[in-house]
MARDREN-732078 format. One record per atom (N, C-alpha, C, O): residue in three letters; atom name; x, y, z. Coordinates in nm, 2 decimals, decimal comma. Atoms other than C-alpha are relative to their C-alpha. Example, Ala and Ser with C-alpha at 12.3 -4.5 7.8 and 13.67 -1.06 7.14 Angstrom:
! residues 2
<node "ALA" "N" <0,09 -0,12 0,00>>
<node "ALA" "CA" <1,23 -0,45 0,78>>
<node "ALA" "C" <0,09 0,12 0,00>>
<node "ALA" "O" <0,19 0,12 0,07>>
<node "SER" "N" <-0,09 -0,11 0,00>>
<node "SER" "CA" <1,37 -0,11 0,71>>
<node "SER" "C" <-0,08 0,11 0,08>>
<node "SER" "O" <-0,03 0,22 0,09>>
END
This chain:
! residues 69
<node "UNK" "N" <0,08 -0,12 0,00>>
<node "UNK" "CA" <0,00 0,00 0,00>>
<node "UNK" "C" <0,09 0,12 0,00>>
<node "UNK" "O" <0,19 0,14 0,07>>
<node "UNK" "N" <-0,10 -0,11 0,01>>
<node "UNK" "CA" <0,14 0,33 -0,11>>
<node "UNK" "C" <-0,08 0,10 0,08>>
<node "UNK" "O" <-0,20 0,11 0,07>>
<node "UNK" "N" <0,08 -0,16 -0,10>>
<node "UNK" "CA" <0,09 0,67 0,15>>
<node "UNK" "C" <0,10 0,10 -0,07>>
<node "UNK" "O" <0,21 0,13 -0,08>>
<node "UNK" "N" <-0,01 -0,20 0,08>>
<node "UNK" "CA" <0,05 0,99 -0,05>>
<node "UNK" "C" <-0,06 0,08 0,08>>
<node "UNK" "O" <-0,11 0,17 0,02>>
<node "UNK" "N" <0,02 -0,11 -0,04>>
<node "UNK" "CA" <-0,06 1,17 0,23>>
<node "UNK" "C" <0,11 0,10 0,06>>
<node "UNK" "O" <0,22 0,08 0,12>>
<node "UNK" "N" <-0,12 -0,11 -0,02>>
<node "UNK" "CA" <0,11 1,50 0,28>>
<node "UNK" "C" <0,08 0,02 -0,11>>
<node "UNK" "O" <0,17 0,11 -0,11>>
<node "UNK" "N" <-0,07 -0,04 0,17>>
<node "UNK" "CA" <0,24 1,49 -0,08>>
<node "UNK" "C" <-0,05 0,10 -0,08>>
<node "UNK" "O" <-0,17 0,14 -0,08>>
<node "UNK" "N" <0,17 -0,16 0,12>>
<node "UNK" "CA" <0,11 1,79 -0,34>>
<node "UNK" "C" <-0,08 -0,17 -0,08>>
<node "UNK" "O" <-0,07 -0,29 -0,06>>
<node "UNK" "N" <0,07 0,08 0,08>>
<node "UNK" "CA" <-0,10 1,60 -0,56>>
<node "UNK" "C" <0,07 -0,05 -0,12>>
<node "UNK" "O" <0,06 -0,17 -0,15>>
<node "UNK" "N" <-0,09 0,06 0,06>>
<node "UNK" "CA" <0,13 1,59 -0,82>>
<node "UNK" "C" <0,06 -0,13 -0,02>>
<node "UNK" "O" <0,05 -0,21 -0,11>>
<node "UNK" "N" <-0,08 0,07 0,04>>
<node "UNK" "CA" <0,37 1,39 -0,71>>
<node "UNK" "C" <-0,10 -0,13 0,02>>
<node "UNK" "O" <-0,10 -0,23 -0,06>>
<node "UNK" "N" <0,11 0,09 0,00>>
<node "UNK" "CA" <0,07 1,18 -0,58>>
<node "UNK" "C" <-0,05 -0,09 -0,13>>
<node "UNK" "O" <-0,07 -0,21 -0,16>>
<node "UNK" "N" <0,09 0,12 0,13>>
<node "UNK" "CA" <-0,08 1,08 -0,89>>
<node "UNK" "C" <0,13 -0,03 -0,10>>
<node "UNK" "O" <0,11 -0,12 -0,18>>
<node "UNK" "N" <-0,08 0,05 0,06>>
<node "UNK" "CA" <0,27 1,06 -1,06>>
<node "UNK" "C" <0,01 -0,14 0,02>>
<node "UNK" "O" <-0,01 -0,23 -0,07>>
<node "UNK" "N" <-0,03 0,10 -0,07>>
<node "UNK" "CA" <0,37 0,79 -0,80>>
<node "UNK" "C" <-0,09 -0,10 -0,05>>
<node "UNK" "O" <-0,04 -0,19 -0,10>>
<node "UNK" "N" <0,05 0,06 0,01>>
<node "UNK" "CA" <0,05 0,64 -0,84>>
<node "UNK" "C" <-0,03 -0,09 -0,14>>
<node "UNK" "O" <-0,06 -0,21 -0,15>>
<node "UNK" "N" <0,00 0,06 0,08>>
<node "UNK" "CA" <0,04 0,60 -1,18>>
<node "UNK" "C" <0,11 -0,08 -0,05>>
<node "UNK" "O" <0,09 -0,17 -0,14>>
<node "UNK" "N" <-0,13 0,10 0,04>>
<node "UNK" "CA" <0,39 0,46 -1,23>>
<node "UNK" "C" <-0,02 -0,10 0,01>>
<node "UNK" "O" <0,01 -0,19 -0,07>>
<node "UNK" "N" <0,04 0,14 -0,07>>
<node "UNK" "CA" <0,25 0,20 -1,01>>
<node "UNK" "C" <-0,12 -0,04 -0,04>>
<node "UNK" "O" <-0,17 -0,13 0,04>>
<node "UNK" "N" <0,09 0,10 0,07>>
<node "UNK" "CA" <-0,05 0,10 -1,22>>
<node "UNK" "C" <-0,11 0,02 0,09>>
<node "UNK" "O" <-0,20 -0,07 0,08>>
<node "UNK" "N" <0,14 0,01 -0,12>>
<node "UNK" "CA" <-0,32 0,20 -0,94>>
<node "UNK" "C" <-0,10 0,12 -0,03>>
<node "UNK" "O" <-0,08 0,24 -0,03>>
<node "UNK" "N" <0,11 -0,11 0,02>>
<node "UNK" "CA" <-0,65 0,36 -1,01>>
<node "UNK" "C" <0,00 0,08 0,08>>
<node "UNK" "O" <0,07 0,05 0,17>>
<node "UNK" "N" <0,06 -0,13 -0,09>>
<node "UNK" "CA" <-0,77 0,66 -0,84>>
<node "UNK" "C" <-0,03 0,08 -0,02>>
<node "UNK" "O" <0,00 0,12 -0,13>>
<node "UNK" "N" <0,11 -0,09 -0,02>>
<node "UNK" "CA" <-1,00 0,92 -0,78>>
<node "UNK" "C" <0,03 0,16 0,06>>
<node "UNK" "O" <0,09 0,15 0,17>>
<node "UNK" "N" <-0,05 -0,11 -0,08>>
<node "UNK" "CA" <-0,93 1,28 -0,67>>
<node "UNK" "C" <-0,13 0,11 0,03>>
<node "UNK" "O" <-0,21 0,15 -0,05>>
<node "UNK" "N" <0,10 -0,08 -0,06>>
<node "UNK" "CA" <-1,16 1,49 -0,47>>
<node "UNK" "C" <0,07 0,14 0,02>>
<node "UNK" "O" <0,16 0,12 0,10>>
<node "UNK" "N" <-0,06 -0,17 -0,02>>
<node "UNK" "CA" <-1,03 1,90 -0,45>>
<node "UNK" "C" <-0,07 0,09 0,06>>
<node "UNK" "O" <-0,16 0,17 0,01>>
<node "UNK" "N" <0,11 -0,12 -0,07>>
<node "UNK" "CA" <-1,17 2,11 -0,21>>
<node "UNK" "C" <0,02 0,11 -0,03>>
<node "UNK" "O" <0,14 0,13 -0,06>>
<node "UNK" "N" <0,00 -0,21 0,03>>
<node "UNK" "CA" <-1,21 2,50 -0,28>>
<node "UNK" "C" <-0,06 0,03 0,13>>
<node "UNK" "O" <-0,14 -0,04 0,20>>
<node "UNK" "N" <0,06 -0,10 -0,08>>
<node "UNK" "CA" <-1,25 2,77 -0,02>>
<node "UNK" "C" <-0,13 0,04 -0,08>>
<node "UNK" "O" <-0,14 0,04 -0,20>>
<node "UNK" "N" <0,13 -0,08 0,02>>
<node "UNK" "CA" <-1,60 2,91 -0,01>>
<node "UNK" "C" <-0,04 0,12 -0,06>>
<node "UNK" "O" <-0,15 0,15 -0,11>>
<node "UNK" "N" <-0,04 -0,09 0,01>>
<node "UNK" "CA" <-1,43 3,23 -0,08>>
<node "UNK" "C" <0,08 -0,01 -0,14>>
<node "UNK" "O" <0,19 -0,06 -0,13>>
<node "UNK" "N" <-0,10 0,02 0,12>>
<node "UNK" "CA" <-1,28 3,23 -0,47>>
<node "UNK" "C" <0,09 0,18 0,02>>
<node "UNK" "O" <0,05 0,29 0,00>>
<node "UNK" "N" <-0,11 -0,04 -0,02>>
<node "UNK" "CA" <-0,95 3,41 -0,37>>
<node "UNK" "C" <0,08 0,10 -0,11>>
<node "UNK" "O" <0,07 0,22 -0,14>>
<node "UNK" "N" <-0,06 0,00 0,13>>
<node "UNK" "CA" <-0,73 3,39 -0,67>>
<node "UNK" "C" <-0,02 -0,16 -0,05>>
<node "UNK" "O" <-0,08 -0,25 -0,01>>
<node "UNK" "N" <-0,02 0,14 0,12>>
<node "UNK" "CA" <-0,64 3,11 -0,94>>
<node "UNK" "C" <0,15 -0,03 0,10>>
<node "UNK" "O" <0,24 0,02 0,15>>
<node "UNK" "N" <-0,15 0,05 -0,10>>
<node "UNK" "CA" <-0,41 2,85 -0,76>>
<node "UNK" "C" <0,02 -0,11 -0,12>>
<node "UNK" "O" <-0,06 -0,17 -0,20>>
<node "UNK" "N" <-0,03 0,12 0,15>>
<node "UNK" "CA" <-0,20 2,62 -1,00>>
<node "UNK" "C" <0,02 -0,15 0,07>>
<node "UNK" "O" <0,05 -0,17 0,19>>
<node "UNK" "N" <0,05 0,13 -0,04>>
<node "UNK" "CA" <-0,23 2,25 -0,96>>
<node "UNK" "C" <0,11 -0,03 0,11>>
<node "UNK" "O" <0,08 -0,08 0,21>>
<node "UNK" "N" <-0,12 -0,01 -0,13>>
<node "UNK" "CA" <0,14 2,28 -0,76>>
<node "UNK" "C" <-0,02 0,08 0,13>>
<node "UNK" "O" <0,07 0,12 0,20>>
<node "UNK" "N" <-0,01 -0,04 -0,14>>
<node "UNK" "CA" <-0,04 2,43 -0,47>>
<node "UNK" "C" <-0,10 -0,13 0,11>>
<node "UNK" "O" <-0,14 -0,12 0,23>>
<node "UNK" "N" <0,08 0,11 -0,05>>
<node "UNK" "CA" <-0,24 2,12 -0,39>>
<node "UNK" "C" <0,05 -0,13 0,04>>
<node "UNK" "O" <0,10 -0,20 -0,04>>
<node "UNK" "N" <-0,07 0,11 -0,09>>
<node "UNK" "CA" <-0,16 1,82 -0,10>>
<node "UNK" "C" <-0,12 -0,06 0,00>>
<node "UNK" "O" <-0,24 -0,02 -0,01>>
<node "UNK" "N" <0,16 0,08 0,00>>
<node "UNK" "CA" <-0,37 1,53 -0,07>>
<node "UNK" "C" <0,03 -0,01 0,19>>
<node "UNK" "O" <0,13 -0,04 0,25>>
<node "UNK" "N" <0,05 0,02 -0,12>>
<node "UNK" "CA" <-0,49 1,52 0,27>>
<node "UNK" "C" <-0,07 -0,11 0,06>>
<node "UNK" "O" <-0,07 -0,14 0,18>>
<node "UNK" "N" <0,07 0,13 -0,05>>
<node "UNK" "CA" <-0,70 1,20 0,29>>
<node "UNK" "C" <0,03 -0,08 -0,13>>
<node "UNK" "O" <0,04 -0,04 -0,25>>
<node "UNK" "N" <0,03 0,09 0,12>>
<node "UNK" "CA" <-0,68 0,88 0,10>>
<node "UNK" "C" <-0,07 -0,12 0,05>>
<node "UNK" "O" <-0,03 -0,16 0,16>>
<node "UNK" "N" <0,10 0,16 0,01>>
<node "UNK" "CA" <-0,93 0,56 0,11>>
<node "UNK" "C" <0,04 -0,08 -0,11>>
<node "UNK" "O" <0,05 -0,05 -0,23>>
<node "UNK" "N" <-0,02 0,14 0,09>>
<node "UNK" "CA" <-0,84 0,20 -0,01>>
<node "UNK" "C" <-0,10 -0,08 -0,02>>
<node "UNK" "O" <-0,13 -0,18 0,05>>
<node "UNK" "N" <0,17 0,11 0,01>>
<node "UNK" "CA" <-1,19 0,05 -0,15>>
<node "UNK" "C" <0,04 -0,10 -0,13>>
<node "UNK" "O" <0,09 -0,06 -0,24>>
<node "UNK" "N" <0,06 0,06 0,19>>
<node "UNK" "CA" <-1,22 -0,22 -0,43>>
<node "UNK" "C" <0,15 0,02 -0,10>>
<node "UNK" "O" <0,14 0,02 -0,23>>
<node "UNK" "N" <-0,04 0,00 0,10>>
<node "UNK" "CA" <-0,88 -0,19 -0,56>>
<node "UNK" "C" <0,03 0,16 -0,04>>
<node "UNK" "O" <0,10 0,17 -0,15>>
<node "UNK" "N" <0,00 -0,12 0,05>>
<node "UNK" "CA" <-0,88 0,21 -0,60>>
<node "UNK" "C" <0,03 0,10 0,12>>
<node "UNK" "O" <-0,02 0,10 0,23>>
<node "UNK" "N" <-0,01 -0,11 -0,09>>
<node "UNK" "CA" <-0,73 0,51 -0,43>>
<node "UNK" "C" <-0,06 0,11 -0,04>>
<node "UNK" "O" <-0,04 0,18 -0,13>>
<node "UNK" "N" <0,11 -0,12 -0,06>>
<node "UNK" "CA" <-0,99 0,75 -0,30>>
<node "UNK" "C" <0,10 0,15 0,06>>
<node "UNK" "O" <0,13 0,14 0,18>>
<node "UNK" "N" <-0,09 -0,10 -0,02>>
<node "UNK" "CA" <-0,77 1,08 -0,28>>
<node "UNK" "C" <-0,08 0,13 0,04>>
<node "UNK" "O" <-0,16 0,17 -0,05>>
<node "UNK" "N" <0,01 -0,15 0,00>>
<node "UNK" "CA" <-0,85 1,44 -0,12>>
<node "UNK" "C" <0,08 0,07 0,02>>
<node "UNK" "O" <0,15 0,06 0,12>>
<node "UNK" "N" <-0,06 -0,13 0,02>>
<node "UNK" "CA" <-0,70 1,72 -0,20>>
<node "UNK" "C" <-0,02 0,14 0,04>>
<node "UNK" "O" <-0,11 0,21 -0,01>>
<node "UNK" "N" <0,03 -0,18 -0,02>>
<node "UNK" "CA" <-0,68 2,09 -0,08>>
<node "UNK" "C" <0,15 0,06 -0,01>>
<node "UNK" "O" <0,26 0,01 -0,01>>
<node "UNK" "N" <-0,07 -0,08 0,05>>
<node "UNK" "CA" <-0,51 2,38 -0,13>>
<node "UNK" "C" <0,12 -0,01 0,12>>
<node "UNK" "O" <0,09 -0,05 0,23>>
<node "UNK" "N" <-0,11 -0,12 -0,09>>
<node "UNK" "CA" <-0,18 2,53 0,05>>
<node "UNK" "C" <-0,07 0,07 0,06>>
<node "UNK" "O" <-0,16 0,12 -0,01>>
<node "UNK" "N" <0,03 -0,08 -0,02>>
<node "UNK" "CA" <-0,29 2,73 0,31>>
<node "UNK" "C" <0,11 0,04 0,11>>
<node "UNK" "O" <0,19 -0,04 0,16>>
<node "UNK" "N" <-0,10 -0,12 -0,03>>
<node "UNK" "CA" <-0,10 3,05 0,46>>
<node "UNK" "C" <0,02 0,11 -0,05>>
<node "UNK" "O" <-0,05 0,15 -0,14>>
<node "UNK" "N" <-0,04 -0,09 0,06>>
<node "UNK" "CA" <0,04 3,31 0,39>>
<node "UNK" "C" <0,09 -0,01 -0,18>>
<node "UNK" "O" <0,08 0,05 -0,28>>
<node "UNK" "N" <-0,09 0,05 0,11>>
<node "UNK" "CA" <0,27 3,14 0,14>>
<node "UNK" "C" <-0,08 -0,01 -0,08>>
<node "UNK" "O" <-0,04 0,04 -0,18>>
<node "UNK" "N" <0,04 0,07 0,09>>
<node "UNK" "CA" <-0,02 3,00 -0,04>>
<node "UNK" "C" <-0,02 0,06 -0,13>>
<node "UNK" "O" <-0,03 -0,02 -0,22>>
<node "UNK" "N" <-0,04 -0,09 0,09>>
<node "UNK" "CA" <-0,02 3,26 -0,28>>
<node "UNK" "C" <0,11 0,00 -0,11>>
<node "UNK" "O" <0,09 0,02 -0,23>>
<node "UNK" "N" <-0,17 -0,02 0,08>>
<node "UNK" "CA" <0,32 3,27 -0,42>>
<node "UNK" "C" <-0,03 -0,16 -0,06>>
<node "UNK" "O" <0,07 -0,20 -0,11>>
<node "UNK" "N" <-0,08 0,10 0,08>>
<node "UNK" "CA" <0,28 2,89 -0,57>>
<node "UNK" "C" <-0,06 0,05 -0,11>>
<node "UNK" "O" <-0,04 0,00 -0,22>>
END
């Protein structure tokens, strides 16, 4: 079993697909549309193993920093 939590998403679905494994990505948004954030500001935060498939969530960077990616 591979753990992509705390990874951006990125490298997440890189990893995952090297390795031949389905999955799903869920992306939360603030309630509040901010600015435009580029796919390198996003960590997956939860993942679920059902059936053969990684169940992935995702959100943004948040901080101060989150801005600058």
């Amino acid at each position: 079993m591979i753990d992509v939590v705390a990874k951006s998403l990125y490298v997440a679905e890189k990893q995952l697909n090297e390795a031949q494994i389905p999955y799903t990505v869920i992306v939360t948004r603030p309630t509040r549309h901010i600015s435009d954030l580029s796919e390198n500001c996003f960590y997956v935060i939860r993942q679920q193993f059902n059936n053969g498939v990684y169940h992935l969530v995702a959100a943004a960077k948040m901080g101060r920093e989150s801005f600058k990616c």
